[in-house]
N, C-alpha and C positions, 0 to 999 in steps of 0.2 A: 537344595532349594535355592533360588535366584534371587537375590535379595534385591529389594523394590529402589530404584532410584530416589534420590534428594531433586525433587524439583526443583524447588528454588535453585539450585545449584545449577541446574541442566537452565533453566531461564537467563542464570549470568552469563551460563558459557555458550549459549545460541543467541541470544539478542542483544542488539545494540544498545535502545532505548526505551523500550517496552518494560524493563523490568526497572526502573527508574517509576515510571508511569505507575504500572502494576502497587510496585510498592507503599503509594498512598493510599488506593482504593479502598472502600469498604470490607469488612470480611463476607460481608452479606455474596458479593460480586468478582470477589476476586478467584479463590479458585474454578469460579468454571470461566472466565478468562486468563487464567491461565493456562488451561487444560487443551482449551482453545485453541489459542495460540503455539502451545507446543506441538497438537498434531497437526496444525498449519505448517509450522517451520519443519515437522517431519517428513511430510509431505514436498512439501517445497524443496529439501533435501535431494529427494529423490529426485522430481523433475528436472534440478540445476546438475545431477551427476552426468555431465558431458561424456566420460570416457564408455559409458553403458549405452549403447543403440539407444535410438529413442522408442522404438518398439517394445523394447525391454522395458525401458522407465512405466510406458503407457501401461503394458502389464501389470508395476507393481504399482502403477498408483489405483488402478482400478480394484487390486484386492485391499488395499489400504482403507480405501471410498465402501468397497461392501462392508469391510470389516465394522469399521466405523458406524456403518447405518444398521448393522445388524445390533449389536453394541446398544446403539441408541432407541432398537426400538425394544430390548429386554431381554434380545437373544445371545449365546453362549459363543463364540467363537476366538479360534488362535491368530495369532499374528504373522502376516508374510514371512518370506524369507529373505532378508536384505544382504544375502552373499554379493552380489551381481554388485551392488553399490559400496560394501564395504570392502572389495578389493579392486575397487577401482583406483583406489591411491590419492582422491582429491577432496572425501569429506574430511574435514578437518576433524579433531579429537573430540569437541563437545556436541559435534554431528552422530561420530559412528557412535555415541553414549547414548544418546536422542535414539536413534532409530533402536542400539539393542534393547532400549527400556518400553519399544514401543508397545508389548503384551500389557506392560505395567499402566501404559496410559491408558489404555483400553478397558482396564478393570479400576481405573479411577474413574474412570467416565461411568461405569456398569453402578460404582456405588450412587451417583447421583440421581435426585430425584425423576420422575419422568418427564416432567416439562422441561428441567434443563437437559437432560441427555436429547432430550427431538430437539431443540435448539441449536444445540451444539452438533450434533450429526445432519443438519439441514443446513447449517452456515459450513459446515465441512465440503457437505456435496459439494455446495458453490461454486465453492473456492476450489475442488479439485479439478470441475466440468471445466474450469478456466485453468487449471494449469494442463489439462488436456489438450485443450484448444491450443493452448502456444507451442503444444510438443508437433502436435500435425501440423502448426504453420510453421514451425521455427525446427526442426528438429534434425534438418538436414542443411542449414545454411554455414555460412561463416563469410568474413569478409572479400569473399569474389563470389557470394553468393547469397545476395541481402533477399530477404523477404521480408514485406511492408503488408500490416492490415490496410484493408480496400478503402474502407469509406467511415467518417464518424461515427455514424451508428457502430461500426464496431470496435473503437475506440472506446464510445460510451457502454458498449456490453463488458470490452477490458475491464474497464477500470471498475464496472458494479460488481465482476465478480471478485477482483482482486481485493476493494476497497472498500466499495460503497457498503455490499453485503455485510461487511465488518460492523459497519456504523447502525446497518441496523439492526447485528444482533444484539450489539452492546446498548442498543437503545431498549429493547424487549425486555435485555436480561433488568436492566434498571427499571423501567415502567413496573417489571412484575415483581421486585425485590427489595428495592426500592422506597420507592413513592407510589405506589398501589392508586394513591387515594385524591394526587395533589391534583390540582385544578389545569390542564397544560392539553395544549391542543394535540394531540398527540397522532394526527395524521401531517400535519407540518413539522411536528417533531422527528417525523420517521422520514419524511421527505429531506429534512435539513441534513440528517444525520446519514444519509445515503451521498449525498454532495458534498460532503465534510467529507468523508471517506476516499469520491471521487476525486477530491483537491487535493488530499494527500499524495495520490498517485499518483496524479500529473504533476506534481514539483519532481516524484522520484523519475517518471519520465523524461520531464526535461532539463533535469540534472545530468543523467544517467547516458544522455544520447551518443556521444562520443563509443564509450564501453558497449553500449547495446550494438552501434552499427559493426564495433568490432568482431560482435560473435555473430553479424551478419543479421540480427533484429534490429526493423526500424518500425517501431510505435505511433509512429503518425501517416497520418491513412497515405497511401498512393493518389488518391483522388485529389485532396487537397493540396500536394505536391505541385500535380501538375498543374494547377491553375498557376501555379506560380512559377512555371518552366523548368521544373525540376523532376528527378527523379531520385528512388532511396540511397542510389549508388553518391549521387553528386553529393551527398553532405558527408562522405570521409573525405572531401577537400577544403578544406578551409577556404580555398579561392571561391566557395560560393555563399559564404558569408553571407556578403550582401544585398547577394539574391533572396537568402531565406530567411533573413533578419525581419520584413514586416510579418511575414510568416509565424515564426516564431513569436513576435509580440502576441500575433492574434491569441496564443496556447498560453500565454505568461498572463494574459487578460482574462481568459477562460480559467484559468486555475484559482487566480484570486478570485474570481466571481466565487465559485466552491469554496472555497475556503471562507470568505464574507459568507456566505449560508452558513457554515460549521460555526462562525463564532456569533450568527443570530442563534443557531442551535444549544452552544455554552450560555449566552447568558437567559436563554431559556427556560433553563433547568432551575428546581429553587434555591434560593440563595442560600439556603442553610447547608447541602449539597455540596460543603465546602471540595471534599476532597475528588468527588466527580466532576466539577466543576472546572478545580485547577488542571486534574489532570487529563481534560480536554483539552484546556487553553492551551496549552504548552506545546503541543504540537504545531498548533492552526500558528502561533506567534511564532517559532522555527521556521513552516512552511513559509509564511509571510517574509520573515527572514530572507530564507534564502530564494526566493522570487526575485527578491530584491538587488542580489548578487550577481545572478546569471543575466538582468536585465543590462548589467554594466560588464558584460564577459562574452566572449566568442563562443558560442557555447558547440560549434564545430570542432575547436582546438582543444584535443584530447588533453595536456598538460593543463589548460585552464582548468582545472578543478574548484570549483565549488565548494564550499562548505563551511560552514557556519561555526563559529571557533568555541572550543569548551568555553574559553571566558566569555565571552558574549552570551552562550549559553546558560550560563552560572546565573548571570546577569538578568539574563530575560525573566528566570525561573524566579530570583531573590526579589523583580519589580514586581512580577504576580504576584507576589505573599504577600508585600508590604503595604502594596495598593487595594488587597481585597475589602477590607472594611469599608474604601471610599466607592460606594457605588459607579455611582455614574462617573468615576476618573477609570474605576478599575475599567469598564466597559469600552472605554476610549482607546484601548490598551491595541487592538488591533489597527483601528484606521492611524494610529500613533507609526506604527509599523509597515503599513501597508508598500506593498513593492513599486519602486518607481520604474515601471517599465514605458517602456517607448510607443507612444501612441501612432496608431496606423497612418502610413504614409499619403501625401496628400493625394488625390486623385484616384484612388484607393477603388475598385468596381466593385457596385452592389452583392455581388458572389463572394467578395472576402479576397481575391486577386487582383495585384498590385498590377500598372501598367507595365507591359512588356519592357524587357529590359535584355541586355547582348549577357548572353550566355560566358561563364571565364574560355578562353582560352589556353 
């Protein structure tokens, strides 16, 4: 007999800061985000095992996606076979525990009630239709061989599947578990909490750019490139910086926007909602964080790394606590933060494309 993983345990060993987060939630809320979340990051597993064809990954993610929705709607079924990924050599140890446990997350999710298991088997589809999408456009690239989504729209389909989606199941799962009964607009609620989601995603974007062009993914559209004389190829050279620097401002403006939605979306919620609350805020003031950072950083120059420091972070977290009693100061806590990025250059044309400029040499 196979003995049932320690979740908690598999949450330390797969996530960075999620299980931080996790940790204060209500009990009402927490295991079916975390259940969540782990066959997110199972899933997401599979899609990132480079050394496996990506035809293969597609395969396993789509019996992973039946699995799951079968699962979810009351039906009996076993779990893939993750050979193909775990002799690949490149999931890490709290990865190939993840996936072998993954029978066992399937039958935590079978114990839960029926509204949460369609929740959770619906925010799964999602999120897997999107890590499909990236295996077909990304799944044969690498750095002499970049592939760029086309056009914002589907930028903004990225990031609702990666993120937004997130925000609004976490929103349901609270409206229904919750606060059932409180007085809250709750189609602004779902709208804020889909953009909260989205500004997460664009900070991990345009943090990430350097590493992404290296495996030959570039996340911002090709169409908006070239208004700006640019192609996905020209940002592994740092010589064109400042060419794509008001470019870039425009996504570091866009992202805060998201984010200013997510933390109309926290103080939202009621005040009594202490630990829902904080650990919204916590993010959105990180993200804000480090907006802030890459707006003072070449964010072409792969060594510039980014990142927002445990202390700082200690910090952010210990002024949320202290500050919550003070309403209206706690609430200030983000424009207190907000990123000072570089406002669009003068002469700037109505389409969001800077005046021509001489290409590096």
């Amino acid at each position: 007999m196979t003995r049932s993983p320690n979740f908690e345990r598999l949450l330390r060993e797969v996530s960075r800061s999620f299980y931080l987060t996790l940790a204060i939630l209500p009990r009402a809320i927490k295991p079916q985000l975390r259940l969540a979340y782990l066959l997110a990051r199972a899933t997401d597993t599979v899609a990132d095992t480079e050394a496996v064809p990506a035809g293969r990954r597609r395969e396993l993610l789509a019996a992973m996606g039946v699995a799951i929705r079968d699962v979810g709607q009351g039906r009996g079924v076993s779990a893939p076979d993750f050979g193909p990924v775990a002799g690949a050599g490149s999931a890490t140890a709290g990865e190939l525990r993840l996936l072998a446990g993954f029978g066992a997350l399937l039958e935590e999710l079978r114990g839960f009630g029926a509204e949460d298991r369609a929740e959770i088997a619906a925010v799964l589809e999602i999120i897997t239709a999107g890590q499909d999408a990236d295996l077909r456009r990304f799944g044969s690239t690498g750095p002499d061989r970049i592939a760029a989504l086309a056009t914002d729209e589907e930028l903004e389909d990225y990031t609702y599947r990666v993120a937004g989606c997130v925000g609004e199941f976490w929103t349901r799962l609270c409206l229904r578990r919750l606060y059932p009964r409180a007085r809250l607009d709750r189609g602004r609620l779902l709208a804020d909490a889909v953009r909260f989601g989205k500004g997460l995603q664009m900070v991990n974007i345009l943090r990430d750019l350097p590493k992404d062009l290296a495996a030959g993914r570039c996340y911002l559209p090709a169409g908006r490139l070239a208004l700006y004389g640019l192609r996905p190829a020209d940002l592994l050279d740092t010589r064109y910086w400042r060419l794509f620097r008001p470019l870039y401002a425009r996504y570091l403006a866009e992202a805060e926007a998201h984010l200013q939605c997510g933390w109309s979306y926290v103080t939202a919620l009621p005040f009594r909602s202490v630990r829902v609350r904080l650990a919204s805020a916590w993010p959105i003031l990180i993200g804000v964080r480090t907006l802030g950072l890459l707006g003072a950083a070449n964010a072409l120059d792969p060594a510039a790394r980014v990142k927002v420091s445990r202390a700082e972070i200690r910090r952010l977290l210990l002024r949320s606590l202290l500050l919550y009693p003070l309403r209206r100061r706690w609430q200030r806590l983000f424009d207190e933060g907000r990123a000072l990025t570089f406002p669009p250059p003068p002469g700037a044309s109505e389409n969001g494309a800077p005046p021509p400029r001489a290409r590096p040499r």
